[in-house]
C-alpha positions in Angstrom: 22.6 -61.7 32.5 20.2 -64.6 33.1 22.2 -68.7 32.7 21.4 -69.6 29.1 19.9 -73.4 29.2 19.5 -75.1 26.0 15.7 -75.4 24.7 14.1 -78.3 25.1 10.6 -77.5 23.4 10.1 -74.9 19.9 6.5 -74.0 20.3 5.6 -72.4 17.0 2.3 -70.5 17.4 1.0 -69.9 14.3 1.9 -73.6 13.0 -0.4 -73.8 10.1 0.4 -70.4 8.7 2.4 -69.5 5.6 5.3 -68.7 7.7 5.5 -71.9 9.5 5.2 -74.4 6.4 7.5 -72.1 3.7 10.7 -71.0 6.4 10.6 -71.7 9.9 10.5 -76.1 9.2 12.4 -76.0 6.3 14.8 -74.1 8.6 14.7 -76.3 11.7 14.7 -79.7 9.2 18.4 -78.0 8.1 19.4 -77.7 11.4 18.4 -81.2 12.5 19.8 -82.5 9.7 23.1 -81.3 10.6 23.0 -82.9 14.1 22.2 -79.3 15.8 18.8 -79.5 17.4 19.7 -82.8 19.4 16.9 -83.7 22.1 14.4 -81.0 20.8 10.6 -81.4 20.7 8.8 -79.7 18.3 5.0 -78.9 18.8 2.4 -76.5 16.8 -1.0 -74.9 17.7 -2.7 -72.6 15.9 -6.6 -71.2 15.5 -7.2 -74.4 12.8 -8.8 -77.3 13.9 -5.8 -79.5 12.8 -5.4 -82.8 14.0 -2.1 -84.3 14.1 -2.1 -86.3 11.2 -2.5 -82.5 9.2 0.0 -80.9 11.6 2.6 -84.5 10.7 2.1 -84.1 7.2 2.9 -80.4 7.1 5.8 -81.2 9.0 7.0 -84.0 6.8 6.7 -82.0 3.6 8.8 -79.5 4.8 11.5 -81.4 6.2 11.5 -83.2 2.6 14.8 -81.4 1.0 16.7 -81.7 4.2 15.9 -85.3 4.3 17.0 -86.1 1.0 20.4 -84.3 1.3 21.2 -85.6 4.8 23.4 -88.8 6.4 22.1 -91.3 8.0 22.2 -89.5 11.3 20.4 -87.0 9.9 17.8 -88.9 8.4 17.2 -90.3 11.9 17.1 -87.0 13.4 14.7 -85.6 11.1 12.3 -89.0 11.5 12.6 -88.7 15.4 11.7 -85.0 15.2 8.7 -85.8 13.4 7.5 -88.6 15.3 7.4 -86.9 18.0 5.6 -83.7 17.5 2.1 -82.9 18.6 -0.4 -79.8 17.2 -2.8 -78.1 19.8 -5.5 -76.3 18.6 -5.6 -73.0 20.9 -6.5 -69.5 21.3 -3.6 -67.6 22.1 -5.4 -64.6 22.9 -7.5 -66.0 25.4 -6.3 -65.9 28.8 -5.0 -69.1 30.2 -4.9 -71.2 27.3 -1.7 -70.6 26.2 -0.3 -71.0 29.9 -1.7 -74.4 30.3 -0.3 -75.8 26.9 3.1 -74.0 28.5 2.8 -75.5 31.6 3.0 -79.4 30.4 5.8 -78.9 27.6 9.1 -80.2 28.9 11.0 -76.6 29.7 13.0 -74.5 28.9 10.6 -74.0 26.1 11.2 -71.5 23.4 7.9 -69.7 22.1 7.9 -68.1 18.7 5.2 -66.2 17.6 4.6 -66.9 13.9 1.4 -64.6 14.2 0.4 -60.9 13.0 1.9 -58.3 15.4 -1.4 -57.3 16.4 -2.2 -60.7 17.6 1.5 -61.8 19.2 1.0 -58.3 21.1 -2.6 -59.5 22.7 -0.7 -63.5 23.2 1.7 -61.6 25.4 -0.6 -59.7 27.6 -2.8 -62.5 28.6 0.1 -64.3 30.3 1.5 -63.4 33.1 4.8 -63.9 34.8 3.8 -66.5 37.5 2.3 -68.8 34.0 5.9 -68.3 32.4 8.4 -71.5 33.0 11.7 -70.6 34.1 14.1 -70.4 31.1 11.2 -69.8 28.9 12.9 -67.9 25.1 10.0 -65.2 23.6 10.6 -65.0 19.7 8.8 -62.5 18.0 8.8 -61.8 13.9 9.0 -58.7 12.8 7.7 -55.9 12.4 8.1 -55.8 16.5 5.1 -53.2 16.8 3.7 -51.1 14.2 5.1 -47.8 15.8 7.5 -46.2 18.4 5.3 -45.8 20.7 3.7 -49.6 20.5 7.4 -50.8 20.0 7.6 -49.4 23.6 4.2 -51.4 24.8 5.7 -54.6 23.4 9.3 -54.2 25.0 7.5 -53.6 28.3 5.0 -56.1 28.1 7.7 -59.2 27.5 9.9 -57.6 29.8 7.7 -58.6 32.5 7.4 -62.2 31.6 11.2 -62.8 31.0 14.8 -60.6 30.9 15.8 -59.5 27.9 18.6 -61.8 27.0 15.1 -64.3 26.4 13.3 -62.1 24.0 14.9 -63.1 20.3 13.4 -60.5 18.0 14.6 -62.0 14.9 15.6 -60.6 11.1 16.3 -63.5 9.3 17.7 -61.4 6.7 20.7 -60.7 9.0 22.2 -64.1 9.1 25.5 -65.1 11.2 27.4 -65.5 8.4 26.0 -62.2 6.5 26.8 -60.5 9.5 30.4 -62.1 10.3 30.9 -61.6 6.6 30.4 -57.6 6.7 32.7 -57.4 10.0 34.9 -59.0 8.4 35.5 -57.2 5.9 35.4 -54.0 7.8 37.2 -54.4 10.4 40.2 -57.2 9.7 41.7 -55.0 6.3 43.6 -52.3 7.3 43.7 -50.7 3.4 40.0 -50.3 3.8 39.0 -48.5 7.5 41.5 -45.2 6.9 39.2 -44.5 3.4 35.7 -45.9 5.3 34.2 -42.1 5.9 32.6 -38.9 4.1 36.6 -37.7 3.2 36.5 -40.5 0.6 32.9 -42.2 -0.3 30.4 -41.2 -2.4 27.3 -42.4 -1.4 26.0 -46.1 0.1 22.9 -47.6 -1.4 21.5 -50.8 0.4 18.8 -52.2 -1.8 16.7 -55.3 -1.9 14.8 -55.7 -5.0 12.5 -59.0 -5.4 11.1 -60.4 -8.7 8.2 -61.7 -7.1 4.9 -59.8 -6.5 2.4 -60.4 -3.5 2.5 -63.9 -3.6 -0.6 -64.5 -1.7 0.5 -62.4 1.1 -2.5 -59.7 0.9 -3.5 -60.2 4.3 -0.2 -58.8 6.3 1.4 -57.5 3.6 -1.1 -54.5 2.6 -1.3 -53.3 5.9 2.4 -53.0 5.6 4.0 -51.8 2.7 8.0 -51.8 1.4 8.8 -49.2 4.1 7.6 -51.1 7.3 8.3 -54.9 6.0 11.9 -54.1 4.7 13.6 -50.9 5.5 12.3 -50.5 9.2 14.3 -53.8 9.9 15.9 -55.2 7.6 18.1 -52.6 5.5 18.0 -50.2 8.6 20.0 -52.8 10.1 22.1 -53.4 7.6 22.9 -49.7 7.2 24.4 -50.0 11.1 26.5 -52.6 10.5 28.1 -51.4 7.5 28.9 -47.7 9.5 28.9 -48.5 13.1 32.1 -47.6 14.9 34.9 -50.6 15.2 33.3 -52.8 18.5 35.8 -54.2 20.9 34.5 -57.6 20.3 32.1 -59.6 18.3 30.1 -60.7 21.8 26.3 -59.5 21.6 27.1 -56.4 24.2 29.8 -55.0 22.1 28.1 -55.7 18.7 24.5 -54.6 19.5 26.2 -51.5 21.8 27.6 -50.6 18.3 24.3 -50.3 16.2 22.3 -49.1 19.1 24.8 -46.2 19.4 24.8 -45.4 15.2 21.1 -45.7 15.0 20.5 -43.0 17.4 22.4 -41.0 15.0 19.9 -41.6 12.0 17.2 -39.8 11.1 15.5 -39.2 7.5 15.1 -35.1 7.0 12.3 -33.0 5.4 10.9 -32.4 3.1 10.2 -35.6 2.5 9.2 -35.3 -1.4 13.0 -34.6 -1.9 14.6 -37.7 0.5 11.5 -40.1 0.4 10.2 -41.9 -3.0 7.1 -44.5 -3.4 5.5 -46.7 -5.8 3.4 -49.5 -6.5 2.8 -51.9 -9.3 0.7 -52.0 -11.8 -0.1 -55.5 -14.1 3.1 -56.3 -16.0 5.0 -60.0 -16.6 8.3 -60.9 -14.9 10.3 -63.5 -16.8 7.4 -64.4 -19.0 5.2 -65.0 -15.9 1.8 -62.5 -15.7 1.4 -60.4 -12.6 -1.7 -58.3 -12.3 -2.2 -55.1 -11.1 -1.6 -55.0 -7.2 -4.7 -52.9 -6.4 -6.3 -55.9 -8.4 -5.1 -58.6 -6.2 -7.2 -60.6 -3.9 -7.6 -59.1 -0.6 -5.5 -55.7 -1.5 -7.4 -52.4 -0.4 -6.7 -50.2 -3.1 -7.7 -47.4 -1.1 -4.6 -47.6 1.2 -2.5 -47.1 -1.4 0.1 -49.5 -0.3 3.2 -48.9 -1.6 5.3 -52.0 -2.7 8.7 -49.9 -3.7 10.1 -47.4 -1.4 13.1 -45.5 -1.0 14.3 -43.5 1.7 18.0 -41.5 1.8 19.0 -41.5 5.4 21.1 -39.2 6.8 23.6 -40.1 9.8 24.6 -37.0 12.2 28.5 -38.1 13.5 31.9 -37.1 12.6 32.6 -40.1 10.2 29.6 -40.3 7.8 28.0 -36.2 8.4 27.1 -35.6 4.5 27.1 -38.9 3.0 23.6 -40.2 1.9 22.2 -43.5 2.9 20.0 -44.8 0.1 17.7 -47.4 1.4 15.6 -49.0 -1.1 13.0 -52.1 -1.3 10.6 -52.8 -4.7 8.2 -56.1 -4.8 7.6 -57.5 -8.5 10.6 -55.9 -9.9 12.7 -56.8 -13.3 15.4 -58.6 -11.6 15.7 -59.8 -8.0 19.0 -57.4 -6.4 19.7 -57.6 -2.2 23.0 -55.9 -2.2 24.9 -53.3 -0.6 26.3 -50.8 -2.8 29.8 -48.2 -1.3 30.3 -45.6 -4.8 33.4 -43.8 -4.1 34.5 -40.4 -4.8 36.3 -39.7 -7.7 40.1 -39.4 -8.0 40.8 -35.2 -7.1 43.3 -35.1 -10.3 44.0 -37.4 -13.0 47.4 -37.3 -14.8 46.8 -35.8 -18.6 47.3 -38.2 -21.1 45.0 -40.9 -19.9 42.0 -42.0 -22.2 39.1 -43.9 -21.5 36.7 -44.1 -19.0 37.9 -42.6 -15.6 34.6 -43.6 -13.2 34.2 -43.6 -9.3 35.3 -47.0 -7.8 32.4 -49.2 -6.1 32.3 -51.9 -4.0 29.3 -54.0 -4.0 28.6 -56.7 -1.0 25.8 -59.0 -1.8 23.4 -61.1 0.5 22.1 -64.2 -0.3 24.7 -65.3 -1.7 27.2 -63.4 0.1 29.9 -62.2 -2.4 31.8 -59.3 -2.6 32.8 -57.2 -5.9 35.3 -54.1 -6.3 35.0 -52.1 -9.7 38.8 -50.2 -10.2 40.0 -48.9 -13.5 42.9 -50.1 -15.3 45.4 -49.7 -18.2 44.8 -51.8 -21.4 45.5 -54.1 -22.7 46.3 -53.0 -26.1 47.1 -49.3 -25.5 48.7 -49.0 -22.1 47.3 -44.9 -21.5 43.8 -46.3 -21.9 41.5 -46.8 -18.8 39.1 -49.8 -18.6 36.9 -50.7 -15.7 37.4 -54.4 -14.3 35.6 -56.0 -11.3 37.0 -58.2 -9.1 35.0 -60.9 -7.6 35.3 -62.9 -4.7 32.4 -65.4 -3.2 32.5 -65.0 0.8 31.3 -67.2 3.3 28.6 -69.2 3.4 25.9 -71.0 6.0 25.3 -74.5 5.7 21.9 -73.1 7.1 19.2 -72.0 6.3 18.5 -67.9 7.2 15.6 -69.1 9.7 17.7 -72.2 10.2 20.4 -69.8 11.7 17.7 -67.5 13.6 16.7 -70.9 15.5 19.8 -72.3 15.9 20.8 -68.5 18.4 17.4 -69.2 20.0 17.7 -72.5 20.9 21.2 -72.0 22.2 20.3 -68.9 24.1 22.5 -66.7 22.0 20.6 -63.2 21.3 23.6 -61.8 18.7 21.4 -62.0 16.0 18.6 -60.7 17.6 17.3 -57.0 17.8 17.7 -55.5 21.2 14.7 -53.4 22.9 16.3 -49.8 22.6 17.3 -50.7 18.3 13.7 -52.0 17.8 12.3 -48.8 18.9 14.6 -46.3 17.5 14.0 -48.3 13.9 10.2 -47.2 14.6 11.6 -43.6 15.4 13.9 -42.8 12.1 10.8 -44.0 10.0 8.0 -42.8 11.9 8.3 -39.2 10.3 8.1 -40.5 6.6 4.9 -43.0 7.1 2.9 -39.5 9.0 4.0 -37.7 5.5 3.1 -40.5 3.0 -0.4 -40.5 5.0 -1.2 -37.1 4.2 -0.1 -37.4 0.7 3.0 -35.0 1.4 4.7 -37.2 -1.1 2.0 -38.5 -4.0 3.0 -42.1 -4.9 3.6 -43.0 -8.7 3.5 -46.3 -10.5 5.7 -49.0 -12.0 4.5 -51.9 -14.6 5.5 -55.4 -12.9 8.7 -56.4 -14.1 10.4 -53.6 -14.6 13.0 -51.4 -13.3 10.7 -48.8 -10.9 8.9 -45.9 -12.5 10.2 -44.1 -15.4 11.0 -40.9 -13.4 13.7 -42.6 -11.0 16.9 -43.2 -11.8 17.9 -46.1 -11.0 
């Protein structure tokens, strides 16, 4: 493995895109704040003819709610960050414009790629190793391709410029905490690991239902979809955590060994009417607010017929979870915003005559974002001691003082690739869904419709 060196330099390409301005400043503003990006320089570029006084006043409006919540050392971190920042107007795809801006930034530098995958894919392949600085950290958004076999291109293509232990492809979704949070709970309670397998559970549904609708987002979003932006990444990897085997540590080898080895073990089955569902909105109001129809929004292609709710069951081949279906599930503009994980038990083999009441399987749910954790068990009473009643304990776990892209950066700039997606995961990810998006292309499985703000369409049962 390569000698970590702290970044000096975040280069955000891409620095006057929605990305840059919504979450990746109001993340690094959090981590400055709390005395964690010490030293850093932070300079944009981008395709806009920005100058800096543009590029300074993005930057200061996004670092406005860490300002007003931080100390005085904060407060000066945040002013010196800001003061000295710099915006270069470039074409990355152009060959040797991105090296020269590389070459006089003060190294190791840390390039993330706030761009379309298309575009980060073409940045990459114009460079070439001699115009990479020693140390140099590649940090690429997902999706990380569009397919298995470009997943492949990429991994090869960065390989070349820098070892892998440099090449951060990063799911904010999966934040350190969320993560530590999940092991944790897995792995340091005996009660739960002898009943964490197809003898005893049910079914696991990971889901991750937003209330907002496009939001603008046409442009990357429709050539997407539900089942590339969310379950190829996020809930896939979310999935692995929750089932891999027990890893001998929590160090990135062990940990990414561990989902590496459980993903190869996934695979979504045919027919795909039966273990693959799709949707997409039609006008309908969340929470008062109108949303129109999403083949209606500006820049959509209705003809793509872009779903924006998808669920998938996955199916995972090993001795422990051989049976047990993985329902992965992602919906834009729905009734109520849900990102949890939900573990539905089996029910009890016999129960003793003489009970009444409501005798139903036990579930444990694990949110994100918050992180909490609730168990529904049945219990007697009160009042009539034979009578079963469902109760749910709760319990609120662990938080970040972070940010989610506060976190990412904070791995990247200390060289820590835990929370990154190795080269073998990103691909396999590509190769469990590849199947579904060549059936949903030929219409094998016809996509239905929701009204914004509701539940999904009237034919799942949700």
């Amino acid at each position: 493995m390569a000698t970590q060196t702290t970044v000096k330099t975040l280069l955000i390409l891409g620095a006057s895109g929605d990305l840059t301005g919504r979450l990746l400043l109001p993340g690094l503003a959090r981590l400055a704040a709390k005395g964690r990006a010490d030293g850093l320089t932070l300079v944009g570029a981008g395709s806009d003819p920005w100058t800096r006084e543009q590029w300074l006043e993005r930057v200061e409006a996004s670092f406005a709610d860490a300002e007003s919540e931080a100390d005085a050392a904060g407060k000066r971190e945040l002013k010196r960050l800001a003061g000295s920042t710099s915006y270069h107007q470039l074409d990355v795809t152009a060959g040797g414009e991105l090296s020269a801006l590389l070459s006089g930034l003060p190294a190791p530098v840390a390039v993330y790629f706030a761009l379309p995958p298309q575009v980060s894919q073409k940045a990459c392949e114009v460079l070439t190793p001699e115009e990479v600085p020693a140390g140099t950290r590649l940090v690429m958004e997902k999706p990380f391709g569009s397919s298995e076999e470009s997943a492949r291109h990429l991994n090869t293509t960065l390989a070349a410029l820098v070892p892998e232990d440099h090449i951060h492809r990063v799911d904010h979704f999966l934040g350190k905490a969320t993560v530590l949070n999940i092991l944790g709970l897995r792995f340091a309670n005996t009660f739960l690991e002898p009943v964490w397998n197809r003898n005893f559970i049910e079914k696991v549904e990971v889901i991750f239902d937003e209330d907002l609708a496009l939001e603008g987002r046409a442009r990357y979003y429709d050539g997407a979809g539900a089942l590339r932006d969310m379950i190829q990444s996020h809930l896939l990897q979310i999935m692995a955590l929750m089932t891999m085997e027990p890893p001998a540590s929590i160090d990135e080898r062990d940990l990414r060994d561990a989902v590496a080895t459980l993903l190869r073990a996934s695979s979504i089955k045919a027919p795909y009417r039966s273990s693959t569902r799709r949707a997409r909105y039609t006008a309908g109001s969340i929470a008062g607010r109108q949303v129109p129809d999403y083949a209606a929004e500006t820049g959509v292609d209705a003809a793509r017929n872009t779903e924006t709710l998808a669920e998938v069951q996955v199916d995972i081949d090993n001795w422990r979870w051989q049976g047990v279906p993985f329902i992965l599930r992602s919906g834009k503009a729905m009734r109520a915003k849900r990102k949890e994980a939900v573990v539905t038990f089996k029910p009890v083999p016999h129960l003793p005559k003489g009970f009444i009441g409501v005798d139903s399987p036990n579930e444990l749910r694990i949110g994100f974002g918050p992180d909490t954790l609730q168990f529904d068990v049945d219990v007697n009473g009160p009042g009539n001691v034979l009578s079963l009643d469902r109760i749910t304990l709760n319990a609120e776990l662990s938080a970040s003082e972070l940010l989610p892209y506060g976190e990412v950066l904070e791995g990247v700039l200390a060289g820590d690739p835990l929370l990154s997606v190795r080269a073998d995961t990103a691909e396999d990810c590509w190769r469990i869904l590849e199947p579904v998006i060549r059936a949903w292309a030929s219409d094998t499985v016809p996509p239905e419709e929701y009204p914004a703000g509701s539940t999904g369409p009237e034919s799942w049962t949700v």
